[in-house]
C-alpha positions as CSV (number, residue, x, y, z in Angstrom):
1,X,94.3,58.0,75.3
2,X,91.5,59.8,73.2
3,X,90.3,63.4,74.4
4,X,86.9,62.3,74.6
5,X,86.2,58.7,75.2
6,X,83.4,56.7,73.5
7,X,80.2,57.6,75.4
8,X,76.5,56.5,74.6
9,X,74.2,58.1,71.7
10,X,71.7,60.0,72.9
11,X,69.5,56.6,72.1
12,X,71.0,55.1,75.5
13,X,69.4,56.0,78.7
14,X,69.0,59.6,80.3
15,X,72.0,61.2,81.9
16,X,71.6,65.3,83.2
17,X,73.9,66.8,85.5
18,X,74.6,69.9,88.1
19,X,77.5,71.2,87.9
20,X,78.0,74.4,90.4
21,X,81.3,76.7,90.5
22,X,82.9,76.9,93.9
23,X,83.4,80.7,93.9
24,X,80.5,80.9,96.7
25,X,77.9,78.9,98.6
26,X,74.4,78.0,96.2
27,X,71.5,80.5,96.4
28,X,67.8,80.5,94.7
29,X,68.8,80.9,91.1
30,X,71.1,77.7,91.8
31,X,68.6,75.6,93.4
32,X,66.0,76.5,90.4
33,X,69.1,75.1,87.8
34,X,69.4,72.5,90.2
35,X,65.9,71.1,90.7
36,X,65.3,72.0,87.1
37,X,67.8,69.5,85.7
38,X,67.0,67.2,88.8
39,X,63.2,66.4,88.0
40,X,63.8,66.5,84.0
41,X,66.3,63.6,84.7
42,X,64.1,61.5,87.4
43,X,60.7,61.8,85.3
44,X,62.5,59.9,82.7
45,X,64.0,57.4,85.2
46,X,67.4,58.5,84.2
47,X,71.1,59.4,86.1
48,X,71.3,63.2,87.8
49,X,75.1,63.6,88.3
50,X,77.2,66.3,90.2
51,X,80.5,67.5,88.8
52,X,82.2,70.9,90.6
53,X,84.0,73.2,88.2
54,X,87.2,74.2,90.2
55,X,88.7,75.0,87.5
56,X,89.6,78.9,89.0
57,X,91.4,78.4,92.3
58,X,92.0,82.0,92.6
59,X,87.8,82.3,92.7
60,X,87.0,79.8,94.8
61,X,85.9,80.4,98.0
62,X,87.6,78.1,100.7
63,X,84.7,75.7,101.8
64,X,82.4,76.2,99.1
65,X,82.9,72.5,97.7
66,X,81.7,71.1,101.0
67,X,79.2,73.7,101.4
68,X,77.7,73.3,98.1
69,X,77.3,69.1,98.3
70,X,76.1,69.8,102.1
71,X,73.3,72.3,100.6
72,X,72.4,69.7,97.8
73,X,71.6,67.3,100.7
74,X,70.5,68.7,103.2
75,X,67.6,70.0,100.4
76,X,66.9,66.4,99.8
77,X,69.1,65.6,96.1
78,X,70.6,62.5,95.8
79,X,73.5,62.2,92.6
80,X,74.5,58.9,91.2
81,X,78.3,58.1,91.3
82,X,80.9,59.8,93.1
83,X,81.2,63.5,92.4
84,X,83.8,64.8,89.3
85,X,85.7,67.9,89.9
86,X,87.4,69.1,86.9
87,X,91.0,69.9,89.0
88,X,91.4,66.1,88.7
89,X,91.2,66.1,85.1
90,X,93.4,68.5,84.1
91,X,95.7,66.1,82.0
92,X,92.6,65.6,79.5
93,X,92.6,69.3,79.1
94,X,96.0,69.3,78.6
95,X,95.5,66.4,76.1
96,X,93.2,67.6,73.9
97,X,94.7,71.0,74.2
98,X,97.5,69.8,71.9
99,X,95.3,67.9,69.8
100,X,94.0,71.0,68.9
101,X,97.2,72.8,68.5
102,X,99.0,69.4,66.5
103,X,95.9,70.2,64.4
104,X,96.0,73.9,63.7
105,X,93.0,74.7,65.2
106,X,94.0,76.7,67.9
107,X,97.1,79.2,68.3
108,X,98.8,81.3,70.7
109,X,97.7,84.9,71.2
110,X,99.2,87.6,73.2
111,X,96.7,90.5,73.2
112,X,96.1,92.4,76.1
113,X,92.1,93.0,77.5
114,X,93.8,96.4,76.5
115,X,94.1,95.7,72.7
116,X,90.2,94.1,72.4
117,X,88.5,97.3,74.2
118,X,87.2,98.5,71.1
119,X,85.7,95.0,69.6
120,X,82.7,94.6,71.8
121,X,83.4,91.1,72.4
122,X,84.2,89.5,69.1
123,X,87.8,89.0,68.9
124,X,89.9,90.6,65.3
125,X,92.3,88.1,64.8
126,X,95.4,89.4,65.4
127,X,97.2,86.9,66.3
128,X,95.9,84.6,64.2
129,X,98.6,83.7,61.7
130,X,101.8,85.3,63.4
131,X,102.4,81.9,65.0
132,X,103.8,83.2,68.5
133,X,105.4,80.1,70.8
134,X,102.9,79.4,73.4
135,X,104.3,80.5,76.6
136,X,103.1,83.4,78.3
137,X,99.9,83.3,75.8
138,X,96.7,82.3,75.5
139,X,95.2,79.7,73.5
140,X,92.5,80.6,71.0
141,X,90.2,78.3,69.0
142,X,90.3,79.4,65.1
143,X,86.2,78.8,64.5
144,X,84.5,78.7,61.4
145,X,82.5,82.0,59.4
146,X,79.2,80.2,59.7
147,X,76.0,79.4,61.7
148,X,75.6,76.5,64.9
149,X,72.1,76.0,65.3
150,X,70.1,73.8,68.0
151,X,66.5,73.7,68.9
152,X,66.6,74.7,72.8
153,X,63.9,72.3,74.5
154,X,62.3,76.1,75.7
155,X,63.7,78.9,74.6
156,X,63.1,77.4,70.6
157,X,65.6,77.8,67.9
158,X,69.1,79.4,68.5
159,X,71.7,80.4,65.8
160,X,75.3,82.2,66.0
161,X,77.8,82.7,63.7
162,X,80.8,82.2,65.3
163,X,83.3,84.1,63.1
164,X,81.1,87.6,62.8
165,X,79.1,87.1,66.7
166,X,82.2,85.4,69.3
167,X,85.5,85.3,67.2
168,X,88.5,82.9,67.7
169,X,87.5,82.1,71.4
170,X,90.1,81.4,74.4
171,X,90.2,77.7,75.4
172,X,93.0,78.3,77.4
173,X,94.0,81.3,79.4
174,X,97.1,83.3,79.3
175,X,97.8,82.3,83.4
176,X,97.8,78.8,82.4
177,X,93.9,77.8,83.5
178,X,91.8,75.7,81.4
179,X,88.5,77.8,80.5
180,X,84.9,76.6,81.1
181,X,84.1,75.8,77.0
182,X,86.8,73.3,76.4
183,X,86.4,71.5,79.9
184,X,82.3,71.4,79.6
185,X,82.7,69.7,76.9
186,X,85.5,66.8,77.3
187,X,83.5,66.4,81.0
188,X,79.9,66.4,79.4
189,X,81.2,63.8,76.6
190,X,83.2,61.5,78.8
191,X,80.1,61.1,81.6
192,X,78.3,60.4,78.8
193,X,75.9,63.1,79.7
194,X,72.6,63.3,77.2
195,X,70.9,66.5,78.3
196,X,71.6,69.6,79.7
197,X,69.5,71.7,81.8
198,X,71.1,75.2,83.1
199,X,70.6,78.7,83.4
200,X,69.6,81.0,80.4
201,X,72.9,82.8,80.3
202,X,74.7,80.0,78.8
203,X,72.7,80.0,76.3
204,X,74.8,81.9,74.0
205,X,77.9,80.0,74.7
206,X,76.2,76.7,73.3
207,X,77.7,77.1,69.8
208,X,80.9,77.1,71.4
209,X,80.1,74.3,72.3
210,X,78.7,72.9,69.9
211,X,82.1,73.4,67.2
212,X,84.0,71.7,70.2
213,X,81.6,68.8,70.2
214,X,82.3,68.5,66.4
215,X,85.9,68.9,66.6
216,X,86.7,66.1,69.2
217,X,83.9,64.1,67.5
218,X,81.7,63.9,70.4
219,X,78.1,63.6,70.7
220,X,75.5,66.5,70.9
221,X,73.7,66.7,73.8
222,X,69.9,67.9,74.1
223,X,69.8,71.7,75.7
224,X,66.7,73.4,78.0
225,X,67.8,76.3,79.2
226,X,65.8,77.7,82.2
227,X,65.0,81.3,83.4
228,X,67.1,83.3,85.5
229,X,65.8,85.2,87.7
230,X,66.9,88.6,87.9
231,X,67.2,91.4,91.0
232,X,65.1,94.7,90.4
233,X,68.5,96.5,89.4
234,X,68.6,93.9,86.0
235,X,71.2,91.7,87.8
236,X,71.2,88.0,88.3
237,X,71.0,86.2,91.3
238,X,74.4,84.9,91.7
239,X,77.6,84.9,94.0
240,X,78.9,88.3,92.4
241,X,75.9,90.0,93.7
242,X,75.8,88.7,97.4
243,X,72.7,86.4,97.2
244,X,71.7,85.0,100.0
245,X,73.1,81.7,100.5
246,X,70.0,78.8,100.6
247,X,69.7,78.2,104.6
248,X,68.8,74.3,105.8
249,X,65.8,75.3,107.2
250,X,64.0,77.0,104.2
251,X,64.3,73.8,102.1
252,X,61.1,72.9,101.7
253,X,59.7,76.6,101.2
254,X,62.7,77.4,98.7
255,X,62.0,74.0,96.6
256,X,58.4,75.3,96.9
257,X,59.0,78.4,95.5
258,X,61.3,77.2,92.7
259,X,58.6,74.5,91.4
260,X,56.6,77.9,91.1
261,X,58.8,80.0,89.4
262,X,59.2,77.1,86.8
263,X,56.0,77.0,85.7
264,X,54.7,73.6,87.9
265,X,51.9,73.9,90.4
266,X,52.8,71.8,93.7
267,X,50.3,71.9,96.3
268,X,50.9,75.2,98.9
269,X,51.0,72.7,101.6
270,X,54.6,70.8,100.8
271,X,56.2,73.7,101.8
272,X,55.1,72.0,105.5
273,X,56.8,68.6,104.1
274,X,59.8,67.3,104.5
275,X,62.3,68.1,101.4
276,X,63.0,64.4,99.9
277,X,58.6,64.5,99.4
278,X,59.1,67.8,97.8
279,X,61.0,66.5,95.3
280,X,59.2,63.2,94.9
281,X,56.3,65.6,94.4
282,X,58.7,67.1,91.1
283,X,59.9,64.1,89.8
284,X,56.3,62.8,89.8
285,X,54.6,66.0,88.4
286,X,57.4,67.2,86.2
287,X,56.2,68.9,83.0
288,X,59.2,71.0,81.1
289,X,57.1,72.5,78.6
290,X,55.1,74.4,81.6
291,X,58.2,76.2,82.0
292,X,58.0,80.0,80.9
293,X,59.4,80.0,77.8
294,X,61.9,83.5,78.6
295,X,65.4,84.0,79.2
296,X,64.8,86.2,82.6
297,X,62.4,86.0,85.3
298,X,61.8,89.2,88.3
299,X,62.4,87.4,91.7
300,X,59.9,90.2,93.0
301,X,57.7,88.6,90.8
302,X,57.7,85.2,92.4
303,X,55.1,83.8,94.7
């Protein structure tokens, strides 16, 4: 069985997708990744897909799962298929895994968080050619000394050199869990998902992404990657911070807000409307470029 199984060219029809992290319940910077990536798919008649990343059991917050699909419809989404989470698929990690290793791509490191202190971020190489056996170790990706570049729908042109900007990155961690770049990218391929709409902070991690795509032969998606919006201490709205979780009766005001905050102009009196005509309202009205072209957006700022 191939890693990543033949999926349609970006020719084929339109297929976007949410996929939320289980380590707490959705708040407003979710719902604007969520109704951002839901009214880019539906204005061009194409698939909206929901895939939970459990792949961190020791983060996730018991409940969240149902919470989070519960939130989604109770605010009026409706996915096609049946929802993927990526703790059924761990044999395909595991797969192409040792595809990589067979391959000499990737290798076992044994640094310590420690030992990299001192490398703001971009990992030395140590263990890069001291071939150490693979238990009780990490798995690192060997990458390339030059540029992946993509044209971001929004934010423009992006470029990083892997080698000098990220270093040999971990694709599996030392306790055994898969991480988020190899799994995003076996998932995004096999669903046959075409674009991807998320948050501005992965923004830097799509070159990762990008070598992975090239290394299991997979297709490149099309990236817009939307604001976040950010709390007056710099901090983005997210579960780390304690942002409020989106309550069932604000859903029309909330989707309300978030059409504002990404640039569209719904009328002030759907926020009175029930939340399935909000959204018909987006899908209708939907215009990406009208999206502020930043990386960050002050929620005190938002109407």
């Amino acid at each position: 069985m191939s890693p990543v199984p033949t999926t349609p060219s970006q020719d084929g029809p339109y297929v976007g997708r949410f996929a939320p992290t289980p380590s707490g319940y959705l708040h407003f910077g979710s719902l604007i990744a969520a109704l951002a990536s839901y009214a880019d798919a539906r204005a061009a008649d194409g698939r909206w897909l929901v895939r939970m990343e459990d792949l961190d059991p020791p983060r996730e917050l018991p409940g969240a799962q149902t919470a989070i699909l519960q939130t989604l419809e109770r605010y009026g989404f409706e996915w096609d298929g049946p929802v993927v989470r990526q703790s059924e698929r761990l044999e395909v990690y595991r797969e192409a895994l040792g595809d990589l290793l067979d391959r000499d791509l990737a290798y076992a490191c044994r640094c310590s968080r420690k030992t990299l202190a001192d490398y703001a971020g971009v990992y030395p190489g140590f263990c890069r050619e001291l071939k150490l056996g693979r238990e009780d170790a990490a798995i690192r990706l060997r990458v390339p000394d030059s540029a992946y570049r993509f044209i971001d729908r929004l934010q423009g042109a992006f470029a990083q050199n892997l080698a000098q900007e990220v270093g040999d990155f971990v694709i599996r961690r030392r306790d055994g869990l898969f991480a988020y770049q190899l799994a995003v990218v076996l998932d995004d391929a096999w669903q046959g998902v075409t674009d991807i709409v998320r948050g501005a902070d992965l923004l830097d991690s799509t070159p990762r992404q990008l070598y992975l795509q090239e290394l299991f032969d997979a297709p490149r998606p099309r990236y817009l990657h939307v604001p976040l919006i950010i709390q007056p201490d710099g901090h983005k709205l997210g579960k780390r911070y304690r942002s409020p979780p989106l309550e069932p009766h604000q859903a029309s005001p909330l989707l309300v807000r978030a059409l504002r905050a990404l640039g569209q102009r719904p009328d002030p009196a759907l926020a009175e409307a029930g939340p399935a005509e909000v959204l018909r309202w987006a899908c209708q009205h939907w215009q990406a470029q009208a999206i502020p072209p930043t990386l960050t957006l002050a929620e005190a700022q938002l109407r």
